[in-house]
C-alpha positions in Angstrom: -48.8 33.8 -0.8 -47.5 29.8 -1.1 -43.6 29.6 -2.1 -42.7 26.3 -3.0 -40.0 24.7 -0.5 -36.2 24.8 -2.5 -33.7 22.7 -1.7 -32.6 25.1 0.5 -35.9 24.8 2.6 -34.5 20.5 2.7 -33.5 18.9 5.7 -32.5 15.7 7.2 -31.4 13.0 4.6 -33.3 14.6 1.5 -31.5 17.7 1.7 -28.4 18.7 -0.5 -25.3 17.5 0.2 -22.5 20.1 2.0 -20.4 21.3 -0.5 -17.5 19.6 0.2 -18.7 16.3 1.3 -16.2 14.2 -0.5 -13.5 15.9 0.8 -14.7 15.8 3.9 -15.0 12.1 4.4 -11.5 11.4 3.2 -11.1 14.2 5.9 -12.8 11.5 8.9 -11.5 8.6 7.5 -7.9 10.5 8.3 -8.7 11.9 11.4 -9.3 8.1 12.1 -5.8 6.7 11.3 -4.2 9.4 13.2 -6.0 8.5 16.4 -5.0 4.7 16.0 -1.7 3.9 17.7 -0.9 1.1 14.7 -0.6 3.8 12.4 2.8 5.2 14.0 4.1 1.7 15.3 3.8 1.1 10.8 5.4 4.4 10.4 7.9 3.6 12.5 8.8 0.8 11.2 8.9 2.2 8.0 11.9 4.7 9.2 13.4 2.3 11.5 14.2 -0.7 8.6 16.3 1.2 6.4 18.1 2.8 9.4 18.9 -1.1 10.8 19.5 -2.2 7.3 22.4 1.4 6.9 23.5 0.5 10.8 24.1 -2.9 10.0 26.0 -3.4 6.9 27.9 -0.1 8.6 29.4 -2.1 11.2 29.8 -5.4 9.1 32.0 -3.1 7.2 30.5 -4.8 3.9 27.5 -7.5 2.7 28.0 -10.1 5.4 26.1 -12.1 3.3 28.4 -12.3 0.3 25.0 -10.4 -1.5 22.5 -12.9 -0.2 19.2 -11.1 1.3 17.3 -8.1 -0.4 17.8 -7.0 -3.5 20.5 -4.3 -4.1 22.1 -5.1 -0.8 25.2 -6.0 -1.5 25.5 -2.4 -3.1 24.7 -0.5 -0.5 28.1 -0.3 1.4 29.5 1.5 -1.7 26.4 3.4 -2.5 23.6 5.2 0.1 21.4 5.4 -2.7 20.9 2.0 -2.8 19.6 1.6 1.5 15.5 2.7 0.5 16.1 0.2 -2.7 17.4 -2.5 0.1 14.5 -1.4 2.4 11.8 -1.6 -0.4 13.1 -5.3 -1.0 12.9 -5.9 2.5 9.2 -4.9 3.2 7.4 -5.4 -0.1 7.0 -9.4 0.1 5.8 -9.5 4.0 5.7 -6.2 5.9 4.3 -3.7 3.4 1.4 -6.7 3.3 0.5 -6.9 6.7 0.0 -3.4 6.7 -2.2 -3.2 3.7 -4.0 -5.9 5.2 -4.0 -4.0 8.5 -5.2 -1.0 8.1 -7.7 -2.5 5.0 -9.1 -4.6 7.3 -9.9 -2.5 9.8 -11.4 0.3 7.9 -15.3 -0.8 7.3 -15.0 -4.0 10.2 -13.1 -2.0 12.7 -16.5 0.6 12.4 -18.4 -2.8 12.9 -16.9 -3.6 16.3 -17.1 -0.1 17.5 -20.8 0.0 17.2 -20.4 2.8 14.6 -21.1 1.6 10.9 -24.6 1.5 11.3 -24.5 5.3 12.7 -22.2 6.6 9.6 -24.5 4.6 7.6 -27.5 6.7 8.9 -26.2 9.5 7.1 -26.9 10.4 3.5 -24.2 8.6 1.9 -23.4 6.3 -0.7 -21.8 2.6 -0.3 -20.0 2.9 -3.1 -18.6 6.2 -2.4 -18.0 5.2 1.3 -15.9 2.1 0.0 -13.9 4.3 -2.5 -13.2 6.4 0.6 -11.6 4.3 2.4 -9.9 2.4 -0.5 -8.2 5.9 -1.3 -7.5 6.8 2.8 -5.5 3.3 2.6 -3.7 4.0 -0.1 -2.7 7.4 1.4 -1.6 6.1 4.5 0.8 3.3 2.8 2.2 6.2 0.7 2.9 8.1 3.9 4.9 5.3 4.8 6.5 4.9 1.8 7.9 7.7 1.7 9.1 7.8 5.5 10.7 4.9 4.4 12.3 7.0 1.3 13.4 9.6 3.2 14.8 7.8 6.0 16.7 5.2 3.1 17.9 8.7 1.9 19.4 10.1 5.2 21.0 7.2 6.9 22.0 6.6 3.6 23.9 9.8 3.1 25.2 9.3 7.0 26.5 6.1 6.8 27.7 5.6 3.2 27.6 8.8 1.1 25.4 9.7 -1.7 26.9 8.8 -5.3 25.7 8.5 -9.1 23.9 4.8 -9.3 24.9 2.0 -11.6 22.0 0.3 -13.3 21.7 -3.6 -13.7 22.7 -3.1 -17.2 26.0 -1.3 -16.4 25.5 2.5 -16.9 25.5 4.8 -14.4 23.1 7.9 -13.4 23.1 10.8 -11.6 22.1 11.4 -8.1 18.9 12.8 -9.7 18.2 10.8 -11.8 19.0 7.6 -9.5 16.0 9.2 -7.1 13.6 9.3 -9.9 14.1 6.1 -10.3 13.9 5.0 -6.9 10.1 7.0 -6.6 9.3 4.9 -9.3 10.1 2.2 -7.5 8.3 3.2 -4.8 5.1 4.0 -6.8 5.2 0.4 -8.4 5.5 -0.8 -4.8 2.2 1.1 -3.9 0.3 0.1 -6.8 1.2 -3.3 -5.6 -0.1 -2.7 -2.2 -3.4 -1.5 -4.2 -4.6 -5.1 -4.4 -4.3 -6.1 -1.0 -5.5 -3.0 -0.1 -8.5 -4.3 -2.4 -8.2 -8.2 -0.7 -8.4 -6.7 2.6 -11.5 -4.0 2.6 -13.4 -7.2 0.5 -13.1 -9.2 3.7 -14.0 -6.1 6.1 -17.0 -5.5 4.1 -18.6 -8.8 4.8 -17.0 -9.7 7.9 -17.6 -7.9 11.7 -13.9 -8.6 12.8 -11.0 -6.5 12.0 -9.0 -9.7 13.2 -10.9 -11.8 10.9 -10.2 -9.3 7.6 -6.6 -9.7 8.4 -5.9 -13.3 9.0 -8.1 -14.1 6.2 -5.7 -11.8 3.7 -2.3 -12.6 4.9 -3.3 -16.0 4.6 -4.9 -15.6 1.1 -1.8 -13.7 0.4 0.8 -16.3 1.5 -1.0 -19.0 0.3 -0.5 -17.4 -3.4 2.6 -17.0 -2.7 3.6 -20.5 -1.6 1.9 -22.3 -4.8 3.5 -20.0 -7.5 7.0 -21.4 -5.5 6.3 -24.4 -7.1 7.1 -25.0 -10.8 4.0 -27.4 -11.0 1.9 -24.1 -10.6 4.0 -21.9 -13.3 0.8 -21.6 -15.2 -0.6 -19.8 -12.2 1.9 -17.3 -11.9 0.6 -14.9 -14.8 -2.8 -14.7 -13.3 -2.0 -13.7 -9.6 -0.3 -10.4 -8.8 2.1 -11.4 -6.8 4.3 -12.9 -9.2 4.8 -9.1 -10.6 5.5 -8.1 -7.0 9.3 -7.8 -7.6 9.6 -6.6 -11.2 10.5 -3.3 -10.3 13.9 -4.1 -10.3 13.0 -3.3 -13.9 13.3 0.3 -13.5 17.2 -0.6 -12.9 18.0 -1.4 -16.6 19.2 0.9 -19.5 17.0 1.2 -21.4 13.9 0.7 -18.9 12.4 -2.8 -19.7 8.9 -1.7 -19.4 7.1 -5.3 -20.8 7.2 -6.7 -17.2 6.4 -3.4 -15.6 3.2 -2.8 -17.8 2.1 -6.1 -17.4 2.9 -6.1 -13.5 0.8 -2.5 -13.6 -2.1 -4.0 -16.0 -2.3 -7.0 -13.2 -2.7 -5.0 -10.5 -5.3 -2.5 -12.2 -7.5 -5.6 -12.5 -7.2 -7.2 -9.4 -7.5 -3.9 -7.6 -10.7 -3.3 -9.5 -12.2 -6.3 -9.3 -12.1 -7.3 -5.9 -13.0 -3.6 -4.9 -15.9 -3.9 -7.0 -17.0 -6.8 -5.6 -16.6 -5.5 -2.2 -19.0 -2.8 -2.8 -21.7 -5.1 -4.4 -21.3 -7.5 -1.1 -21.7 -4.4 1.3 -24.1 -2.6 -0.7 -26.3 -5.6 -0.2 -25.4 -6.4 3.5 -27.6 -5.9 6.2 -25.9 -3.3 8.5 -26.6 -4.5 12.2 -23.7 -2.8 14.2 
């Protein structure tokens, strides 16, 4: 009597997948940012800013500035609410950045220099899902820091200065809760921000062997952009690169909400983040896997 071999009788690369596989590559690629020290020296520095930021103005006893610096700093020694707004400023142009580009770059090269890419590679897996995995681990690990940095704004906040209703940029004032969900929204724009150079990043670790290589090429990508739309003879640039929308968050701040720069800030970033994913997965789909 002949029985025909199921899947179940399958092994090595043409049997099923584990149930779960999905899952459990997010799962790895976790596992792998936990083990790296960078990960908590970024986390850290995501608590530590909004601390300085609450110690500082603390002992200055008020802006001592006269309101130059972040954004909603020179309300922040009459309001605690306002420190993770002041952090958020802070990190979103530079530090927020380099960490996207950090921890980007290093997911696909970093397996390159290790010797490991070609091993995970081995294994019955798709490019394309192995890029979206680590797209979505990076964006998980900024949100981790993004909202150490909220709840450290919060706390030193409350120490230092006091938790009190908000007032807006267009004169009303909120609630304590209401201020918050404000602030996560904030906070979420920031991410979806971070999305593209997430995207820049894992473009240049897919065809590059250096981690190093990824990073530098980003940041200076990224501050490039940023110097040209500084100019007014490159105001016709601004709409099409996302860093112009970077700030427009501030948006959330006015009564009503002025959503026309926010959607369009959103819409930019979709694209971008798309885009160069997308073409990151065509690049490594195609590439010769050596190490």
């Amino acid at each position: 009597m002949s029985t025909a071999a199921g899947p179940s009788a399958a092994h090595g690369s043409t049997g099923p997948r584990m149930r779960g596989h999905a899952w459990g590559a997010l799962r790895r690629e976790w596992i792998k940012l936990l083990y790296q020290r960078r990960s908590y020296l970024i986390w850290g520095g995501a608590v530590v800013v909004p601390f300085l930021i609450a110690l500082a103005l603390y002992l200055a006893g008020a802006d001592p500035h006269g309101g130059e610096g972040p954004l909603f700093l020179q309300n922040v020694t009459s309001n605690g609410m306002y420190v993770a707004l002041a952090a958020l400023s802070a990190l979103l142009p530079f530090l927020l950045p380099l960490a996207a580009a950090m921890v980007a770059g290093y997911m696909i090269a970093g397996e390159a220099e290790l010797g490991t890419l070609r091993i995970v590679l081995l294994r019955p897996v798709r490019r394309g899902s192995f890029i979206l995995s680590k797209w979505v681990m990076a964006i998980i690990y900024l949100a981790v820091g993004l909202v150490l940095m909220l709840a450290s704004g919060l706390l030193f906040g409350a120490v230092f200065f006091g938790l009190r209703p908000m007032i807006t940029l267009s004169g009303s004032t909120v609630s304590v809760w209401h201020g918050l969900g404000l602030i996560v929204l904030c906070c979420l724009y920031g991410l979806a921000a971070m999305a593209c150079i997430v995207s820049l990043a894992l473009l240049f670790s897919a065809i590059s062997d250096s981690s190093l290589t990824a990073l530098i090429a980003t940041i200076v990508i990224y501050i490039v952009v940023q110097v040209l739309i500084a100019f007014s003879y490159f105001d016709w640039l601004r709409p099409w690169v996302f860093p112009n929308y970077f700030l427009d968050y501030i948006n959330f701040f006015r009564d009503p909400i002025y959503w026309t720069p926010i959607l369009k800030g959103l819409a930019s970033f979709g694209v971008w983040s798309f885009g160069l994913t997308f073409v990151a997965y065509v690049l490594f789909r195609r590439k010769d896997v050596l190490s």
